[in-house]
N, C-alpha and C positions, 0 to 999 in steps of 0.2 A: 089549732097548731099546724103548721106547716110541716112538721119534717113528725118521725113517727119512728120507735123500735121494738122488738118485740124478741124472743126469744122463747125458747122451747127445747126441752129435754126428754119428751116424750120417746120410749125408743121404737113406736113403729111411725113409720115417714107420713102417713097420713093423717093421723091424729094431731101431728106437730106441724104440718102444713096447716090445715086445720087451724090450730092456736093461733099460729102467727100473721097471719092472713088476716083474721079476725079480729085480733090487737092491732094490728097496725092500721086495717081500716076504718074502723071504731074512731080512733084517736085522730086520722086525718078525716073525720065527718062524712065518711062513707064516698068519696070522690075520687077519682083515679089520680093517682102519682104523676110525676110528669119523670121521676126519676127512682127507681128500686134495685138496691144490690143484697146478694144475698147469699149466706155463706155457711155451708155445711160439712158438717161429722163427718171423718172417714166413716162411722156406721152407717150414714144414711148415701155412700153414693152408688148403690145397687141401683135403688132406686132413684136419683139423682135426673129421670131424666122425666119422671111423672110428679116429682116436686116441681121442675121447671116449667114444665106446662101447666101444673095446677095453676103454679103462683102469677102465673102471667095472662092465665082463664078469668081467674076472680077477681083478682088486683087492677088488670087491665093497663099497667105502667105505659108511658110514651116510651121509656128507656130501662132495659131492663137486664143488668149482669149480675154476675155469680161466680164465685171459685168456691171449692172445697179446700177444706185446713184441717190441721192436726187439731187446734180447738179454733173456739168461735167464742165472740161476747157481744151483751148487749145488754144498755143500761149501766148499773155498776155490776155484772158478773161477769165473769170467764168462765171458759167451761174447756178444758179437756180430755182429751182420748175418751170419750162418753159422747153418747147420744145427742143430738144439738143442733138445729138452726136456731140462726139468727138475719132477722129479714131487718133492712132499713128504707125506708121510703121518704121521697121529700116532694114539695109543690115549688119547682123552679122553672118561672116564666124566663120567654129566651131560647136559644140555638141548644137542644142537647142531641149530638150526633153518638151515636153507640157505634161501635164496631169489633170483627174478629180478626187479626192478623196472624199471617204464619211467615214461620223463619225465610222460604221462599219468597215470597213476598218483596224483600230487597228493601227499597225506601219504604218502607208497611207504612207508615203513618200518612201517607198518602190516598190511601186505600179508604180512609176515612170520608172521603167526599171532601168535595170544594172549600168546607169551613175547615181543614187542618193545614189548611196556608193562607188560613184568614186573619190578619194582626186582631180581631176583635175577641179570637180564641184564647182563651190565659191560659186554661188548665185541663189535664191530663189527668184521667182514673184508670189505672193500668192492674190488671190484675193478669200477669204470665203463667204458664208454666212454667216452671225450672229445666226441665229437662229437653225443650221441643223449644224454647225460644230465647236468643242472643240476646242478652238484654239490655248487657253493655254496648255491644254495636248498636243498636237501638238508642240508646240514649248519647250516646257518639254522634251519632246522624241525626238526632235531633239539633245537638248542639250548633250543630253547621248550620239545619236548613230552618229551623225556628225555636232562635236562642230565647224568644221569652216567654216559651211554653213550659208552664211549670207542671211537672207529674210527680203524681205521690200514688201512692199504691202499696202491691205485696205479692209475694209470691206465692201459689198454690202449697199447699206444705202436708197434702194428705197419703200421698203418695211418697216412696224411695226410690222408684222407678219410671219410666218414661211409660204413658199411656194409664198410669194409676188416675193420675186427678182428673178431674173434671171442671170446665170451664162451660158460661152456660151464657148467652148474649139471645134476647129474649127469652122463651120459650123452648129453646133448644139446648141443647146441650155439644158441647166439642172436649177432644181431648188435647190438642194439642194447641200451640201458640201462643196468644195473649188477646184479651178479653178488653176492653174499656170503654171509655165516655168522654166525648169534648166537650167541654162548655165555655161559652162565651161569657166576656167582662161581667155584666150584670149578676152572673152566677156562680162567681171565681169565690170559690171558697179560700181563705186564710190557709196556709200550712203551719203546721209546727213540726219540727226534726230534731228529737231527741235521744243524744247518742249515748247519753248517762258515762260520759267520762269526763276524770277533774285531770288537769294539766297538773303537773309537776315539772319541777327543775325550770331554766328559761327554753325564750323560742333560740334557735338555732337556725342557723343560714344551711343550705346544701350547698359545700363549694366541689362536692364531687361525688357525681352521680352516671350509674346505668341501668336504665332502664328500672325495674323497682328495688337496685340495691343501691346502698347509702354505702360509700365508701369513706366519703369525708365528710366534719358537721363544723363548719365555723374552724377548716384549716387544720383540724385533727379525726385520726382515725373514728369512725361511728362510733365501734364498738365500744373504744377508751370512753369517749362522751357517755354513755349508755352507763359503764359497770362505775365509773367516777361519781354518776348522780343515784345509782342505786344505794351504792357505799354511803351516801349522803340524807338518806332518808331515813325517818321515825324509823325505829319498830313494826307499825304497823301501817305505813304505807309501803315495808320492805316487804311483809306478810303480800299487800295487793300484788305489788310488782312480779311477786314469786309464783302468784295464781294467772298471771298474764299482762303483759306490757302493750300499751300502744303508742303508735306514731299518729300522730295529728297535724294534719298539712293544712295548713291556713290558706282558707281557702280564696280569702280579699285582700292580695298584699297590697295596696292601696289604703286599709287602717294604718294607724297606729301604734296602738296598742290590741294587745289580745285575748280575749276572753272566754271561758265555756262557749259553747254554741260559734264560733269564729272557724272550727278547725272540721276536717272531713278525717274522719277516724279510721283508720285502719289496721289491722293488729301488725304485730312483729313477728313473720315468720320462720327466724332461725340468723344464725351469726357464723362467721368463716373465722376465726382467731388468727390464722396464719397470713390474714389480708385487715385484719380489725372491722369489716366490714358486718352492714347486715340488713336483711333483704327484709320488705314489708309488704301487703296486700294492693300497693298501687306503684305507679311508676311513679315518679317525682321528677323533675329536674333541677339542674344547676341553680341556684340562685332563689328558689323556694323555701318557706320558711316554714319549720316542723318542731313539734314538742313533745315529749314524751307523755303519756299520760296512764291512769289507772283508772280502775272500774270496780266498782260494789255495789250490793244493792242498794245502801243510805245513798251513795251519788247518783244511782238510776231514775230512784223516788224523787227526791231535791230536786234534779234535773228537768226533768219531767214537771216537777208542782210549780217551776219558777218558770219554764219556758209558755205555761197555760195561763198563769197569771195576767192578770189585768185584762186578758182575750173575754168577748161576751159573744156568743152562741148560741144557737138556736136547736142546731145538731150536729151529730160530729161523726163522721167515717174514722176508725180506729185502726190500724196498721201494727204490729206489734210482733215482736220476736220470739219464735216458738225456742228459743232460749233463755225468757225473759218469764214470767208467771209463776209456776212452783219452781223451775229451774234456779230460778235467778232469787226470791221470795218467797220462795215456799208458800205463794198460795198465789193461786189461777184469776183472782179476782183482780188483784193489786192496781194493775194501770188502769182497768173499765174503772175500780173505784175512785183513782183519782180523776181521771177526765171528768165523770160525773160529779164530783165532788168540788173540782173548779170551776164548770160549766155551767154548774145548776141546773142542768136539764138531764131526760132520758134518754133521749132521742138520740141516741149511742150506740153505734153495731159496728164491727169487726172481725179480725181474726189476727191467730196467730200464726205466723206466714216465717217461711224459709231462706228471707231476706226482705226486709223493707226497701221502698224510693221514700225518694221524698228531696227537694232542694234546698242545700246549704249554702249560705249568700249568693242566691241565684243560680247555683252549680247543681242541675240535676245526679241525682245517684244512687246506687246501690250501697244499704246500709247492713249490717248486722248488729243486734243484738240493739236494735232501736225500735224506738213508738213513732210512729210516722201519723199525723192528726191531718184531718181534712174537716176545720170548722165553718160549716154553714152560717150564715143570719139572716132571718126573714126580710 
């Protein structure tokens, strides 16, 4: 087998270094990696910097990164606020350039060497800090200077404060920035970006906007549009709407028609009555076309089992919202079990991260409360 994962809940750091090291070598026929990420427990980042040099002593990777997270999975489990690595390894022939960037930095993705302005590079493995790195300027600047590099990723989620997590690019360990891996064409893994929200009501025109408040939708106040389609719902899409609304700005008005997976989700942050207005987690403009939408777990699951379908993989980097697991399903398993369960394979490792990337019709971004996939094939 080519790609390989392995997990471990042992709670002292060397025993589960140990485990995981040895599953996963095992399973790729005892041969160095050409590529390993690898992702742990708030309990284990004391020690966080003799995991990294273990795993990069024995395993011996060409390419080798790491965040810590609030949980971690691999295979079909999750696992949080407990004890836990989880290491993934893969055999990909081809360019893979690893690097660390810091907010200083400016254009960072430059920094990467001569192949991050090479068109033969597709994709991006970005693993930030939260707190020490601009992410959206980042993906801003990307958009400029190499619009068809697509990044998926996650963000450290072990830490509440700036210098908590740890971010590891070989054998070493860093606290701040963002951590990742370039790979070229032949090793462009598939994305999948699932924001698990179902559209209600129709699309709507922006005919009057600033900045990220919606003042008018299709020639009337927002807000009128907004409480006219809540009025308008079941029962119990009144119940979702009541637990949290979103805007969904389509992301390719160049379609037609418009359907799940079409729209860049972002919630509804509050409403002015005295203007009808109401402001949302991104800016919009003029002439931009937006849908209201709702979110529950049944739409999370569905969303997710339908956007994996008919995909065949070999292994898969997992991205997934430390909102999402018991939070969202009351059980920590839930997405590792579906990816494995439409994949057919193991070879499954992840975390649960403090915002996901991942690109929606070619539109790199910062997601919440999404499963961001990065599926491999031999």
């Amino acid at each position: 087998m080519p790609f390989a994962a392995s997990l471990s809940t042992h709670p002292e750091a060397a025993a589960a270094v140990g485990e995981i090291v040895g599953a996963v070598s095992e399973r790729l026929g005892g041969a160095p990696p050409d590529l390993a990420v690898l992702f742990l427990s708030a309990a284990h980042i004391a020690a966080a910097d003799e995991i990294a040099a273990t795993v990069q002593s024995l395993l011996d990777p060409r390419a080798f990164i790491g965040a810590s997270a609030g949980g971690v999975l691999a295979g079909s489990r999750g696992v949080e606020d407990a004890p836990a690595l989880a290491l993934w390894a893969g055999r990909l022939p081809g360019s893979i350039t690893p690097f660390h960037v810091a907010a200083e930095d400016g254009a960072a993705w430059r920094l990467a060497g001569p192949s991050a302005s090479d068109e033969s590079v597709t994709t991006m493995i970005l693993l930030p800090d939260p707190f020490t790195f601009p992410l959206n300027e980042f993906i801003a600047g990307l958009a400029q200077d190499r619009p068809g590099l697509a990044v998926i990723g996650g963000l450290a989620s072990a830490a509440r404060q700036s210098g908590g997590n740890r971010l590891i690019i070989g054998g070493r360990v860093v606290r701040h920035g963002a951590v990742g891996v370039l790979l070229d064409a032949p090793l462009a893994p598939t994305t999948v970006v699932s924001q698990g929200c179902r559209p209600i009501g129709q699309p709507l025109t922006v005919t009057r906007s600033e900045g990220n408040v919606l003042f008018e939708l299709a020639g009337r106040p927002a807000l009128d549009r907004l409480l006219e389609l809540i009025d308008s719902l079941s029962p119990a899409d009144k119940a979702l709407a009541a637990q949290g609304i979103h805007c969904g700005i389509v992301a390719d008005e160049h379609q037609l028609d418009f359907r799940r997976g079409d729209f860049l989700i972002r919630g509804v942050l509050g409403a002015d009555r005295s203007v009808g207005a109401i402001a949302i987690g991104d800016q919009v403009p003029v002439g931009a076309t937006v849908q209201f939408q709702v979110r529950d777990a049944s739409t999370a699951g569905e969303d997710l089992r339908s956007l994996l379908a008919g995909h065949a993989s070999d292994g898969a980097l997992v991205f997934t919202c430390n909102g999402r697991g018991t939070f969202m399903f009351g059980d920590a398993d839930h997405d590792a079990a579906i990816v494995s369960d439409q994949l057919a394979t193991t070879a499954i490792a992840g975390m649960f991260c403090a915002g996901e990337i991942g690109p929606v019709a070619g539109r790199n971004a910062l997601h919440g409360f999404t499963a961001s996939v990065a599926l491999f094939r031999d």
